[in-house]
Each structure stands twice: as structure tokens, then as C-alpha cells.
NUZA-920487 format. One record per residue (C-alpha): residue in one letter; residue number from 1; z, x, y. Coordinates in steps of 0.1 Angstrom, whole numbers, padded with zeros to 4 digits. Each point is the difference from the previous one (the first is absolute). Layout:
REM residues N
PT   rest    nr       w       u       v
PT      a   NUM       Z       X       Y
...
REM end
This chain:
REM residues 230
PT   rest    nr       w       u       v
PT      x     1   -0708   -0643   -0139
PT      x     2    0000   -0006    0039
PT      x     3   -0033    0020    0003
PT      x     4   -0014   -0018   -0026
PT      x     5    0009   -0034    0011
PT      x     6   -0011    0008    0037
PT      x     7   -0031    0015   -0007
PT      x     8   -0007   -0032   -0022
PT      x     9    0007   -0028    0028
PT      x    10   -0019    0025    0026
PT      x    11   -0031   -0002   -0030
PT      x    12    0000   -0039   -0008
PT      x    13    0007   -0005    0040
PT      x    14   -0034    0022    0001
PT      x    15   -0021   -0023   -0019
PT      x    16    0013   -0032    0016
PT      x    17   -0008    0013    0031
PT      x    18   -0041   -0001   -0009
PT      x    19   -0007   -0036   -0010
PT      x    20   -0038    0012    0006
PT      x    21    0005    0022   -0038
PT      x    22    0021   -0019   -0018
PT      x    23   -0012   -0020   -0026
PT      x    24    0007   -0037    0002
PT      x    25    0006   -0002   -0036
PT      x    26    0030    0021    0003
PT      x    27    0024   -0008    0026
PT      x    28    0013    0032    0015
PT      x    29    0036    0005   -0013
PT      x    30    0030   -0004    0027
PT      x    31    0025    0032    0001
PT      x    32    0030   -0023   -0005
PT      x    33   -0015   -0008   -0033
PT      x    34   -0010    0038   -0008
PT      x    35    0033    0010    0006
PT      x    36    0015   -0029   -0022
PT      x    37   -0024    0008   -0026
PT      x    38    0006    0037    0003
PT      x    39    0040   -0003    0000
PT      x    40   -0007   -0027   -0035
PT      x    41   -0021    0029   -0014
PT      x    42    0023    0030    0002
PT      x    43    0031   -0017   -0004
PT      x    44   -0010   -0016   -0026
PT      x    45    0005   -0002   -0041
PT      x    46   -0033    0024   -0016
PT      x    47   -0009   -0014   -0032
PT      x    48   -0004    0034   -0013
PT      x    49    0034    0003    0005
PT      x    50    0012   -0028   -0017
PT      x    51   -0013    0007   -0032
PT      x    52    0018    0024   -0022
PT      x    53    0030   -0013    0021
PT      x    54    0032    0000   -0025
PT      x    55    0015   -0034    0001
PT      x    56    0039    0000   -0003
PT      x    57    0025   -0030   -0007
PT      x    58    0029   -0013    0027
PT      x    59    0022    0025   -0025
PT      x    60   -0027    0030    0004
PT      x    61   -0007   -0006   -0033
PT      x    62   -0041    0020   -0006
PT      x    63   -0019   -0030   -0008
PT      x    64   -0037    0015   -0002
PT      x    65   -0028    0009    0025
PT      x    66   -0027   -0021    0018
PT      x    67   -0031    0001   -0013
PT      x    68   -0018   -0025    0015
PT      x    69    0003   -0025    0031
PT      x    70   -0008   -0036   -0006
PT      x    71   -0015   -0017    0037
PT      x    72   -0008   -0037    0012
PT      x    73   -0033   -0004    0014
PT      x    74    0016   -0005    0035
PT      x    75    0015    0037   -0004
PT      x    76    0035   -0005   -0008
PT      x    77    0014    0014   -0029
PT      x    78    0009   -0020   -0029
PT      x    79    0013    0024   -0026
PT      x    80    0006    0034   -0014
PT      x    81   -0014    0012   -0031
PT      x    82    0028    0027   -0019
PT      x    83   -0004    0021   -0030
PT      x    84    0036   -0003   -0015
PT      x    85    0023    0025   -0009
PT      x    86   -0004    0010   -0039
PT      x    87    0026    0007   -0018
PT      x    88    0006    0010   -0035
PT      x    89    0002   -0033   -0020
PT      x    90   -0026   -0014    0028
PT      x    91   -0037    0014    0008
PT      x    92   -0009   -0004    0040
PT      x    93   -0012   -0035    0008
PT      x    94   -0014   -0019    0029
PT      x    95    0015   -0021    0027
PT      x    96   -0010   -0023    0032
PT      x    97    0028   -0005    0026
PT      x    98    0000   -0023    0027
PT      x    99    0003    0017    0032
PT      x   100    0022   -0023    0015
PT      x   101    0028    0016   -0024
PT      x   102   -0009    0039    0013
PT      x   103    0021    0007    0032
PT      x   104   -0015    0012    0032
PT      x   105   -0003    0024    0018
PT      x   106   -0014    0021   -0029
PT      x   107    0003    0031   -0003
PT      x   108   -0025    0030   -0008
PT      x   109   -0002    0007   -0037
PT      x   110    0030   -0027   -0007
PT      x   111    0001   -0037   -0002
PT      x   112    0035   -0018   -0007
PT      x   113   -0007   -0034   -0015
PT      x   114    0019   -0028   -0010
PT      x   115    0008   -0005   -0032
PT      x   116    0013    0019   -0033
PT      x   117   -0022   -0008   -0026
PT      x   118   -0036    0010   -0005
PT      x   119   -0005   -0015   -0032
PT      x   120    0007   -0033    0003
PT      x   121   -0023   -0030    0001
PT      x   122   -0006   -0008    0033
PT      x   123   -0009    0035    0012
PT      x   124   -0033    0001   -0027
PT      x   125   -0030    0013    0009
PT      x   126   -0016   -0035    0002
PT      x   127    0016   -0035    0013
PT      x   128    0012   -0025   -0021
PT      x   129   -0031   -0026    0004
PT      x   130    0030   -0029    0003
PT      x   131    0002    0017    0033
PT      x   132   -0031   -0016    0013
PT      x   133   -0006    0032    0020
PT      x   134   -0034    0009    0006
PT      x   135   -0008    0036   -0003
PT      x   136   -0039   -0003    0010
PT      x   137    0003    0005    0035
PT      x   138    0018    0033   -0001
PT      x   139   -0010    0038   -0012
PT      x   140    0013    0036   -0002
PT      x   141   -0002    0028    0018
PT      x   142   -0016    0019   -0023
PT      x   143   -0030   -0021    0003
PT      x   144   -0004    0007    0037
PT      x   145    0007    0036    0000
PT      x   146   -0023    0020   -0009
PT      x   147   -0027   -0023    0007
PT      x   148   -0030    0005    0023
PT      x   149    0001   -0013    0034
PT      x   150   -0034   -0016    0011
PT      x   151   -0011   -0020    0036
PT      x   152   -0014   -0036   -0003
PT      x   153   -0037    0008   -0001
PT      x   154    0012    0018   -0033
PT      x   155   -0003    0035    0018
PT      x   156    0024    0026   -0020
PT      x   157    0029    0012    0027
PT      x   158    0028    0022   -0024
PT      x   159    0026   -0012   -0025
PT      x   160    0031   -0012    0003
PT      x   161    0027    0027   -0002
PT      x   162    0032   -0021    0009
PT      x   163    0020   -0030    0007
PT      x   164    0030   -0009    0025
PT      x   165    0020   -0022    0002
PT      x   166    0021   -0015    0026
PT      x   167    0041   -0002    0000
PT      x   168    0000   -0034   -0016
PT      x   169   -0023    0008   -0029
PT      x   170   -0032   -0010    0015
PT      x   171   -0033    0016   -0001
PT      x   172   -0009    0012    0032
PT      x   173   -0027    0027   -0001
PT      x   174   -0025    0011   -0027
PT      x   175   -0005    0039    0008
PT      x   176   -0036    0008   -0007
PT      x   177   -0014    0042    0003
PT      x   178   -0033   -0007    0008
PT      x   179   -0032    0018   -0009
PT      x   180   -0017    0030    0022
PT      x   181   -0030   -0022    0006
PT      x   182    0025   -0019    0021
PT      x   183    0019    0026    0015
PT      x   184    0025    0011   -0025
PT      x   185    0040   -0002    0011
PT      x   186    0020   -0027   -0014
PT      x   187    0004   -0035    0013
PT      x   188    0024   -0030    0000
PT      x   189   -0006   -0034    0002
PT      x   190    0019   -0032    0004
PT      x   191    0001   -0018   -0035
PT      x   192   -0020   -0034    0008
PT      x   193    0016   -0023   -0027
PT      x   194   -0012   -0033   -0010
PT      x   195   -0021    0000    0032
PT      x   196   -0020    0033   -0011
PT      x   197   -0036   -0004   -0023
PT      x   198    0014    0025   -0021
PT      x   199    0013   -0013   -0033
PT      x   200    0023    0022   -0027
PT      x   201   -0026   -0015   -0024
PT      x   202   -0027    0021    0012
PT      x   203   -0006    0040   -0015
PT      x   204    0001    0012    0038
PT      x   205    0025   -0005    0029
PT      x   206   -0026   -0017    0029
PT      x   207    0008    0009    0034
PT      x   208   -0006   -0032    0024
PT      x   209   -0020    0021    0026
PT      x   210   -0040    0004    0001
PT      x   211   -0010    0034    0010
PT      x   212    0023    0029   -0002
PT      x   213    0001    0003    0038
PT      x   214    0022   -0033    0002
PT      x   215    0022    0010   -0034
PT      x   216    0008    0038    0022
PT      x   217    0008   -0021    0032
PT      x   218    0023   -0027   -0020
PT      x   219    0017    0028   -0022
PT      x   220    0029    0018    0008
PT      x   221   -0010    0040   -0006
PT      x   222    0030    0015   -0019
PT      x   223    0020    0037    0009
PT      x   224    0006    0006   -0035
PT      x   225    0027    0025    0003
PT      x   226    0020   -0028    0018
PT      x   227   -0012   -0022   -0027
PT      x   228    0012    0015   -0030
PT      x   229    0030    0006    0015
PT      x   230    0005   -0036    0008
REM end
């Protein structure tokens, strides 16, 4: 990891060092910021990872699996979606629980949350509409994953293979493995939020970058052994 970091700051020192090639466009990234990024990235929560997590009760009672992650526009996680246990009078059913009741640090393939009871009413699969909540501005993983990964001038750059988020439940990254026209090797790359062009509406996850020259200088290249380990 020490190699890895070092040989990072010496690269991103590299390109500040030649205002004369860098693009204006993108400002060339600081190695306090890399390393930040870097630390967020493999330290941080995959989304592969979550789902099929089993989710258990304060009692370790087996409550179901996550299937799906529910996500506010801004990134942070609003809710988990959980197949429930079936049982013999019951058949398997579907659940949404607020994240704020799962309990942190989590924990690879388990996810203690808190509560006891799947089934009732206010862990549905869709809010009461008393609640006043508005469920437009957020989306699920599933709709991101998978999807291609294009540049601004609508130039096709990979797909996106991942997710991670941060220790609080935030998005950080979007992981993309990008195409051999650009270079192949996968990338990671600070989730932009509300301030990105990129909407969850949209059948594509849109990169904020022009040309792939400025998305490989603004991404973070990934050592995927040290990745899937993570």
C-alpha cells in the first residue's frame, strides 16, 4: 500500500509540475487529495459487497438478505432493500430499512440491524404517503451498476463495475473498468453528487470530464488484488 500510495503522489506531483500540458479544464489533482481519495476507496464499504449481506436482529435473530441499496441523490444512503426470511406458514417478502437503524461498522457478508420485526408496517417496501417523503430524488444501485460509463461529448469510456461507499454511508466513488480504446484497467472516481451533470434518470452513468485524457488524469487507477480484498 506504501508503494502504491508513493508512487501515486510522485505521479499527480508529476503532472502539476508541467502547467505547459495540462489542460485548464481539469485542474491537476493535489496528492493530499489522492491519498484521501485513495485511503476513502479501499477502506471503504463495496456495494458489491453489501448486497447478499445477511441482515441479523440486536438478538441475532436471521432477518433476510439485502438485495438492493436505496441512495439520495447527494450519495448517502437512505435505505436497504431485504428479501425476508420465509417460513412455512409465510412465503419470502420484501422490505425497506432505514439505515439509520443498521449499526456501523459493518461487517463483510453481515449486517446487524435494529429492530425485530420484518413484517411490520413501517418497514414496507414503499412509504406511507402520510409521510410526506419524497422518493424522486433518490435511486438504486442496481440502476448504476452495470451501466455504461460515457464522457460529456457522449464518447463511450467503459461501464460501471462498482460502488463505494465511505464509513458514514456516503457514496464516495463510482468504480468504472473502462474500454481498451481508452486504455483498459479499471478506474475510480470521486462521486460528484448534486453538483455532477449526471442524473440517476438517465440510461447511462455520465462522467463530468470531456476527453478521456482528463477522465484518466482525474481517476484514481485501481490495484485490484488490493481492491477485492478491501
Amino acid at each position: 500500500m506504501k508503494t502504491f500510495v508513493t508512487a501515486l503522489m510522485f505521479g499527480a506531483f508529476a503532472i502539476s509540475a508541467c502547467p505547459a500540458q495540462a489542460d485548464p479544464k481539469v485542474p491537476p489533482a493535489q496528492p493530499t487529495q489522492f491519498q484521501e481519495f485513495a485511503s476513502t476507496v479501499y477502506d471503504g464499504y463495496r456495494a458489491s459487497r453489501l448486497l447478499g449481506s445477511a441482515v441479523f436482529s440486536l438478538k441475532g435473530e436471521y432477518l433476510g438478505a439485502v438485495r438492493n441499496v436505496i441512495v439520495a441523490e447527494e450519495g448517502k444512503i437512505v435505505s436497504l432493500l431485504v428479501e425476508g426470511l420465509r417460513t412455512k406458514e409465510e412465503p419470502e417478502f420484501m422490505s425497506r430499512i432505514p439505515f439509520e437503524r443498521v449499526l456501523r461498522p459493518l461487517h463483510e457478508g453481515a449486517i446487524v440491524a435494529d429492530f425485530s420485526d420484518l413484517r411490520s408496517r413501517e418497514y414496507g417496501l414503499f412509504f406511507d404517503p402520510d409521510q410526506g417523503r419524497d422518493q424522486s430524488h433518490e435511486f438504486s444501485i442496481s440502476k448504476v451498476i452495470g451501466d455504461y460509463a460515457r464522457l460529456q461529448a457522449g464518447q463511450g469510456y467503459g461501464y460501471v463495475s462498482d460502488l463505494v461507499f465511505d464509513r458514514t454511508g456516503k457514496l464516495a466513488a463510482v468504480v468504472i473498468s473502462r474500454e481498451a480504446s481508452v486504455g483498459g484497467g479499471t478506474y475510480a472516481f470521486p462521486y460528484p453528487g448534486q453538483l455532477g451533470r449526471w442524473s440517476p434518470k438517465l440510461s447511462y452513468y455520465g462522467l463530468p470530464y470531456v476527453t478521456a485524457e482528463q477522465a484518466s488524469r482525474a481517476g484514481l487507477r485501481l490495484d485490484m488484488k488490493e481492491f477485492q480484498q478491501s
